[in-house]
N, C-alpha and C positions, 0 to 999 in steps of 0.2 A: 423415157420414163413415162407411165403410163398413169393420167389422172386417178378418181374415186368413181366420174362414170362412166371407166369400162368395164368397173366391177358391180357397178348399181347405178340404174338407171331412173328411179326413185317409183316405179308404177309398180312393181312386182318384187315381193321378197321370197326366196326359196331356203327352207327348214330341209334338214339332212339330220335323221338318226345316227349316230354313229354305235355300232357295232363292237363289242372288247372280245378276244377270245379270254376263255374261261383260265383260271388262273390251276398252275399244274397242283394237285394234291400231293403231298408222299407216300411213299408207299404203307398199307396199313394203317391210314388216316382217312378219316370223312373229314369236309370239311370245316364242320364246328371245330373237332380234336385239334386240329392245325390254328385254328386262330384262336382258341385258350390256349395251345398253349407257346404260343407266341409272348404270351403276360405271364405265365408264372414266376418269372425270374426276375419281375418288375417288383422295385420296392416301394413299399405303402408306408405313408405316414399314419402309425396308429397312435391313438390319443384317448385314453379310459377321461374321461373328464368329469370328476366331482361335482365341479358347480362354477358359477362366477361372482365376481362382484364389482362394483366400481369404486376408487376410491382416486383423490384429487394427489397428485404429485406430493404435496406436503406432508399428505397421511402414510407417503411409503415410506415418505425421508427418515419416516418418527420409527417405522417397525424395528424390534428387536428381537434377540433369542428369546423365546416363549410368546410372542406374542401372537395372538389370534385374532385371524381375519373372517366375518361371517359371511358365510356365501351364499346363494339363493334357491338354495336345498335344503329339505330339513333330514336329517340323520342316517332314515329310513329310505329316504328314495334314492331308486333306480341310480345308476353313474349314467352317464353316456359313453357310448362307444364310438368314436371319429375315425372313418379313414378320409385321410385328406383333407378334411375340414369336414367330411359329409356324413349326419347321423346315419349308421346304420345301424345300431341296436342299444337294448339298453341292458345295464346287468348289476351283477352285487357285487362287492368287492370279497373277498376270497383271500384267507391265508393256507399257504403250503409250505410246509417248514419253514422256511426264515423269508417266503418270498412272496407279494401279493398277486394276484391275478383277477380277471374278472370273470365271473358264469352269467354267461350272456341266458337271460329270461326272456326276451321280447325282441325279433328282429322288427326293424322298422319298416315302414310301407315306403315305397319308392316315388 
């Protein structure tokens, strides 16, 4: 069995780049195409987010049918748009026959 100095002798250290061959593309693909779309079929948590609030455990114990919770938005602003937890835009809220949506106004800086 062979100690630690036959592999270092403590006066001199030697660095070695190492080398990768290039990863094969498919055919009719540049490289970007191939790594989007590697994520298209990845599912995102999307989340339009109205607003928040805090309120202490006893205050939720109390909520009932009708009851209104104030959140820290006023009427008129923007929702937020979350994928994952991370803003990425903000928008209006939108009805379309019996269904809401959001129109995104404002994509957010990164």
């Amino acid at each position: 069995m062979r100690n630690n100095d036959d592999f270092f002798d403590g006066d001199e250290e030697t660095v070695r780049s190492v080398q990768f061959a290039p990863l094969d593309v498919g055919l009719g693909q540049t490289e970007g195409q191939q790594s989007i779309d590697i994520l298209v079929d990845v599912p995102l948590q999307v989340v339009a987010e109205l607003g928040r609030t805090r309120m202490p455990v006893k205050d939720i114990l109390k909520l009932g049918v009708g009851a209104v919770i104030e959140l820290d938005k006023l009427a008129d602003d923007p929702i937020d748009l979350r994928v994952n937890d991370k803003l990425i835009a903000k928008g209006e809220v939108v009805a379309i026959d019996d269904y809401f949506g959001v129109r995104i106004i404002e994509i957010a800086n990164t």
